[in-house]
C-alpha positions in Angstrom: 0.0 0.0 0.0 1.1 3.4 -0.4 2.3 6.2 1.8 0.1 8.7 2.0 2.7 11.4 1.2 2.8 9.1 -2.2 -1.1 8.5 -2.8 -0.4 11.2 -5.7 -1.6 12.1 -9.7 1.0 11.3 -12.0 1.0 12.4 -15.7 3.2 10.3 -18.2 3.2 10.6 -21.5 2.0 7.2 -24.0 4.6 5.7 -26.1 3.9 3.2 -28.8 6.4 0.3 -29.7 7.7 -0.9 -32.7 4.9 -3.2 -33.0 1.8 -0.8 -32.3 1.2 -1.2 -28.8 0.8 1.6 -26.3 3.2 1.3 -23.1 3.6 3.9 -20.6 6.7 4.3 -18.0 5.2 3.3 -14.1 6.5 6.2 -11.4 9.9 4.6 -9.9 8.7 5.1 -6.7 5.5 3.7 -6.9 6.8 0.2 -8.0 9.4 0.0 -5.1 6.6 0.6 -2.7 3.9 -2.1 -4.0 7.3 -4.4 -4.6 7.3 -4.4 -8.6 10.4 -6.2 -9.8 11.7 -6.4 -13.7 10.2 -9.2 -15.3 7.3 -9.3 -12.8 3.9 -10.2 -13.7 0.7 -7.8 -13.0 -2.9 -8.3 -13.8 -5.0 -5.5 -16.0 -8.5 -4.4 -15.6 -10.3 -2.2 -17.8 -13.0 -0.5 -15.0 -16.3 1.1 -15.7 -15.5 4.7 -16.0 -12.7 3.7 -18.2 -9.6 4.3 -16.0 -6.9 1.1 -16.0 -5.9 -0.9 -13.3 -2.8 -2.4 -12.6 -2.7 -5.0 -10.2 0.8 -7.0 -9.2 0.1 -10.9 -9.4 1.9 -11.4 -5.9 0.4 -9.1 -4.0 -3.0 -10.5 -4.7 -1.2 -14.3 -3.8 0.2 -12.7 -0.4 -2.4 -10.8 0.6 -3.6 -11.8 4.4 -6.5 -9.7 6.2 -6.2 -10.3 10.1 -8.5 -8.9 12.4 -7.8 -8.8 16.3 -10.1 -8.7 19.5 -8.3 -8.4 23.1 -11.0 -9.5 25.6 -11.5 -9.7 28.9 -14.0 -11.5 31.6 -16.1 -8.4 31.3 -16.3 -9.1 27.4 -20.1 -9.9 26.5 -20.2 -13.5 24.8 -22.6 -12.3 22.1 -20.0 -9.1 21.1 -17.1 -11.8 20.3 -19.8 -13.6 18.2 -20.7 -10.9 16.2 -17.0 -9.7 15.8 -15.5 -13.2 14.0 -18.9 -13.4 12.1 -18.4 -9.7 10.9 -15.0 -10.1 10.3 -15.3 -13.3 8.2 -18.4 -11.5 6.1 -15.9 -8.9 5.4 -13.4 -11.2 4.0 -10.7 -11.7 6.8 -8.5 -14.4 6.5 -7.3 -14.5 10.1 -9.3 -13.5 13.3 -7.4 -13.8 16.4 -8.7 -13.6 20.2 -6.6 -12.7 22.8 -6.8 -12.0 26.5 -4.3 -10.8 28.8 -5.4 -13.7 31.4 -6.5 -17.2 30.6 -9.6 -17.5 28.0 -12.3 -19.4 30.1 -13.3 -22.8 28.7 -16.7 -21.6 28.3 -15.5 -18.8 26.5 -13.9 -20.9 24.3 -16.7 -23.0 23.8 -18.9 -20.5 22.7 -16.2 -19.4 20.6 -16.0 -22.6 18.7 -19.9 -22.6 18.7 -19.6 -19.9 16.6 -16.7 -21.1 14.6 -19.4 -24.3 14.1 -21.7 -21.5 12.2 -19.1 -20.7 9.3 -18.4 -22.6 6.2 -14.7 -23.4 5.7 -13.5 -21.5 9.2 -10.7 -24.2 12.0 -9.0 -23.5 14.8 -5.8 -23.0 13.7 -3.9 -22.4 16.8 -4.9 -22.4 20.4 -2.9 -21.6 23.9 -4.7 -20.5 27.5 -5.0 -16.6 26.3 -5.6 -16.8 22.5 -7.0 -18.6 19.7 -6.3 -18.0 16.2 -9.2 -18.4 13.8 -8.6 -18.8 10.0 -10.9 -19.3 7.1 -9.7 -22.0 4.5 -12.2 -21.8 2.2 -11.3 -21.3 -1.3 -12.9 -18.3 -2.4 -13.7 -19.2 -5.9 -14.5 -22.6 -5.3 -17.8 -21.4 -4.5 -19.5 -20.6 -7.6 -22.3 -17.5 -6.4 -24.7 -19.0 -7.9 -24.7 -22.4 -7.0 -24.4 -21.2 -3.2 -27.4 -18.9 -3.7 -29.8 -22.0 -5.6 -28.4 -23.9 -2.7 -30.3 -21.0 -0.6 -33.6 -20.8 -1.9 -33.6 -24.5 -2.4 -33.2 -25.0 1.4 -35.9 -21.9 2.0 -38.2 -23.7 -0.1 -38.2 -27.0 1.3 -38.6 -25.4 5.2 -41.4 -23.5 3.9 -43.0 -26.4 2.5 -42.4 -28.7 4.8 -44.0 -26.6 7.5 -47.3 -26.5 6.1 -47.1 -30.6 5.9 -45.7 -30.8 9.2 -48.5 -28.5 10.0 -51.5 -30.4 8.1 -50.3 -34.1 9.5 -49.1 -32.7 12.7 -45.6 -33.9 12.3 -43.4 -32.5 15.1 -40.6 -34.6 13.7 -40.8 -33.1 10.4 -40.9 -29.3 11.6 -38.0 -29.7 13.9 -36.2 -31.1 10.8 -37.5 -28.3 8.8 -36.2 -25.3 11.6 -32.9 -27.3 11.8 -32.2 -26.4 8.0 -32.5 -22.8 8.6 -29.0 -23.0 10.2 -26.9 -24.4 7.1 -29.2 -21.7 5.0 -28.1 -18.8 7.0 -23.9 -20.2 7.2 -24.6 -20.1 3.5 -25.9 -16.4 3.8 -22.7 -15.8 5.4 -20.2 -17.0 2.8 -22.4 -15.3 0.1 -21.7 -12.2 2.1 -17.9 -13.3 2.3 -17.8 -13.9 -1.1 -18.9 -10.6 -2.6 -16.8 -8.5 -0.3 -13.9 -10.4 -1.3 -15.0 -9.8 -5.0 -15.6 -5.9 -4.2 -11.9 -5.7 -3.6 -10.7 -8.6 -5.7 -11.1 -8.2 -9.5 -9.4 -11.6 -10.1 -12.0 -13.3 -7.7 -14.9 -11.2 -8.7 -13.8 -12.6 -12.2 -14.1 -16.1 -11.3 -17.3 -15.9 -9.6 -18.9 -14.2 -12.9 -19.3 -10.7 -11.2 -19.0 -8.5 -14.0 -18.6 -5.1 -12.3 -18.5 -3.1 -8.8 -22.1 -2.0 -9.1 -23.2 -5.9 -9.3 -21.7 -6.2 -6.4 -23.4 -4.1 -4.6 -26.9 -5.4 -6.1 -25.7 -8.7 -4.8 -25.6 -8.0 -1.3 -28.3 -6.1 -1.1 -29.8 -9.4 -2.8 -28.4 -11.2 0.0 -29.7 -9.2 2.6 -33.1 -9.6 1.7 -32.6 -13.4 1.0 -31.5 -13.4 4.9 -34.5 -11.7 6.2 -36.4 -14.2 4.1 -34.8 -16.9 5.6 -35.3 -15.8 9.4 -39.2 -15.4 8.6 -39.7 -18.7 7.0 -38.5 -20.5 9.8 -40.2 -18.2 12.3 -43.2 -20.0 10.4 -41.9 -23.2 11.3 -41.7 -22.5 14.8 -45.0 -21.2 15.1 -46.1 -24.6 13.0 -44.6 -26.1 15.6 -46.1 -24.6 18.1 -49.7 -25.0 16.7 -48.9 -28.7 16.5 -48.5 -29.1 20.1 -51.6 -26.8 21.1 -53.4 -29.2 18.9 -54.7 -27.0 15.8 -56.3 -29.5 13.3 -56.2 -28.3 9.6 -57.8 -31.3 8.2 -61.5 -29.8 9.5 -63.8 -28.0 6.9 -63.4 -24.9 8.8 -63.1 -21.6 7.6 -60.3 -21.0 9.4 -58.8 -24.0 8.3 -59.3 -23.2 4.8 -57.9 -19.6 4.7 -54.7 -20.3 6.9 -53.9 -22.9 4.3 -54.7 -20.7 1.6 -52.3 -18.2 3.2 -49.3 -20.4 4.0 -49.1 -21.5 0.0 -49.8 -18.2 -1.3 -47.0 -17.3 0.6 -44.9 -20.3 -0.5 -45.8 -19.3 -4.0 -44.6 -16.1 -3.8 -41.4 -17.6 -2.6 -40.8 -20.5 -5.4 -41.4 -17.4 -7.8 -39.1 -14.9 -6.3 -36.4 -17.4 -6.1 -37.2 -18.9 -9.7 -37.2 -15.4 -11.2 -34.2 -14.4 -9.6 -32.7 -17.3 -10.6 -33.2 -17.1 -14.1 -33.1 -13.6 -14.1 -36.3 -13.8 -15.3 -38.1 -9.6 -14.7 -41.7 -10.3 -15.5 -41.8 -13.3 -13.2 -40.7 -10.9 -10.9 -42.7 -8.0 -11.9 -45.5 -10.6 -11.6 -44.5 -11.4 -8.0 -44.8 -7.5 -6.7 -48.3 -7.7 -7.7 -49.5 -10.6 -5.5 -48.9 -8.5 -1.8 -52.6 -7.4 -2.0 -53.9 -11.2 -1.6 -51.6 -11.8 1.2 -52.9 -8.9 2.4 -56.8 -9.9 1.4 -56.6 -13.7 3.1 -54.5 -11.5 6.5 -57.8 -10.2 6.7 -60.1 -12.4 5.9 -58.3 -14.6 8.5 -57.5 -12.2 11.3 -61.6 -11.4 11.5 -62.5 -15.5 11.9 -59.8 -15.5 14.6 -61.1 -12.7 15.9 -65.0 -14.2 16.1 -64.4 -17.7 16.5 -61.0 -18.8 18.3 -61.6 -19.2 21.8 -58.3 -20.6 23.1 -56.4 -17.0 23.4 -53.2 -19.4 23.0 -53.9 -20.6 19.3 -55.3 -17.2 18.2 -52.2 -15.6 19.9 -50.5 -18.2 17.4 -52.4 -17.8 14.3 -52.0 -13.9 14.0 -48.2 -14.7 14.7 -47.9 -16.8 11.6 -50.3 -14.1 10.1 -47.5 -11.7 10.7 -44.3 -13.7 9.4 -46.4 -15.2 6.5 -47.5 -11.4 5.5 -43.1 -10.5 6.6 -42.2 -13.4 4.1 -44.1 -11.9 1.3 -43.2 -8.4 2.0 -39.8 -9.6 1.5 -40.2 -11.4 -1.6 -41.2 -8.6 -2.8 -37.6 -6.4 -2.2 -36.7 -9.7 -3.6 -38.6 -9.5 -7.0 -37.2 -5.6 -6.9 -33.4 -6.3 -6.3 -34.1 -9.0 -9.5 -35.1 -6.2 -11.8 -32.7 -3.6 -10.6 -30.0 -6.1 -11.2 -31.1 -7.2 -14.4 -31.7 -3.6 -15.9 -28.4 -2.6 -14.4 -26.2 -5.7 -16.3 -27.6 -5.1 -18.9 -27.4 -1.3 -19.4 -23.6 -2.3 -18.7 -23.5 -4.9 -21.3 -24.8 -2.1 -23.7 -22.1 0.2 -22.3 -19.4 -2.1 -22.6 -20.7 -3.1 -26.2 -20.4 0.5 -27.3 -16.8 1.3 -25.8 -16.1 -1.7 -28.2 -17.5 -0.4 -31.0 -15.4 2.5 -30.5 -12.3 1.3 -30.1 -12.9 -0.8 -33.6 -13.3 2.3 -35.5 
């Protein structure tokens, strides 16, 4: 990295070979500080606003991110959770913990709790007052999109097996269901890892297909939403489960019965879609899908009144307007879903077109 006394403009003037190439003289300075050696290689990327970047092939081989916490017996448990999560989101190879005193055993365990919760994340080294954390997951061995149909595949099947769990009143099944939520959300995290790394990485945002900073961006916002998606799916499998145990038959010809079902695979519609559409980058799927809220919102309704003049048990109507609310959550985020889908796809493509036209220029 360079000096800040030497983060400078320089102007150089374009010389052309023998042969008809351009090549331009690199500021002495500059390649002594970033360790540029004759005969060295460096990587080239042509960016957006048409600027040229010059990255040396072994600094992108060396490069190590570390991040540190020093804690204490005064250090919350959840704070050093959030802190090697964060820091593995954002790409950091290392994450040590230290302590000036001997780490508790319990601290430890819930630090290797949390270690559980990451894809590709050991121990790598432990004494009494540290433990060294290091992610050895390849980060283009991956492939974004194969980790994200992983995603909504997983989404899918809690969703659905919820409402059957629900309609046979299989507790097995639900607790099966809820247990998948954790390997959807480690996947949410190395999605997250994986763009960051990409945002600063051109070689590895290369690999993984992401054509330029901005889809980066869409990405995580993407991801984000997927997240939130996730967490309310299997807050409807908890409440499933909970109806199951206070009994709740949907097999009745009630009206209640009817419209909760109705509900719950709307809602799973409007989650197949989202994912399908995102998918397959497919717009008026999801322009389709932005249109469907007002049913949720109809059958939320229609529902909430029958609960209202028929449920006596205050514990199952207590329930049934909770899965109102994360069935009516789900949808509202399948919606940001359907939008981040055709944000993404207008934005590639008005790239595609941009990068089509630089072409066309050069050519003449």
């Amino acid at each position: 990295m360079l000096s800040k006394e030497k983060q400078s403009i320089e102007t150089r003037k374009l010389q052309v070979s023998a042969g008809g190439s351009f090549f331009v003289v690199l500021p002495k300075e500059w390649s002594k500080e970033i360790g540029l050696k004759r005969g060295g290689m460096v990587n080239m990327f042509l960016e957006e606003d048409g600027s040229i970047r010059i990255i040396p092939v072994e600094l992108s081989r060396t490069r190590v991110k570390v991040a540190t916490l020093k804690v204490d017996e005064k250090t919350p448990p959840k704070s050093i959770d959030l802190f090697i999560k964060a820091h593995y989101m954002s790409g950091s190879d290392i994450v040590d913990i230290e302590s000036d005193k001997r780490i508790e055993h319990e601290f430890k365990k819930l630090i290797k709790a949390t270690v559980s919760e990451l894809i590709g994340v050991e121990v790598a080294d432990e004494t009494s007052n540290r433990l060294s954390l290091r992610a050895i997951v390849d980060p283009v061995g991956f492939p974004l999109e194969n980790i994200f149909s992983r995603v909504c595949n997983l989404s899918t099947s809690i969703y659905l097996d919820s409402i059957k769990a629900l309609k046979d009143r299989d507790l097995g099944l639900v607790e099966d269901a809820i247990e998948r939520s954790n390997e959807a959300m480690k996947l949410y995290r190395l999605i997250v890892r994986q763009l960051m790394l990409s945002y600063s990485d051109r070689m590895i945002a290369k690999s993984l297909g992401i054509e330029n900073a901005a889809e980066c961006i869409i990405l995580a916002i993407t991801a984000r939403d997927v997240s939130r998606l996730i967490y309310h799916i299997s807050q409807i499998g908890r409440i499933c489960k909970e109806l199951i145990t206070l009994n709740l038959s949907l097999d009745d010809e009630s009206t209640i019965s009817k419209v909760l079902l109705k509900l719950l695979e709307e809602g799973y519609k409007m989650v197949t879609d989202v994912f399908k559409a995102f998918l397959e980058r497919n717009v008026q799927l999801a322009s389709e899908i932005m249109d469907r809220m007002n049913e949720i919102r109809r059958l939320d309704e229609a529902l909430t009144t029958e609960i209202f003049k028929n449920v006596k048990d205050i514990r199952v109507a207590v329930k049934l307007t909770a899965v109102i609310r994360e069935i009516r959550r789900a949808a509202g985020h399948c919606v940001a879903l359907a939008d981040d889908t055709i944000f993404n796809e207008t934005t590639r493509l008005a790239y595609q077109i941009k990068q089509q036209q630089h072409k066309a220029v050069i050519s003449l």
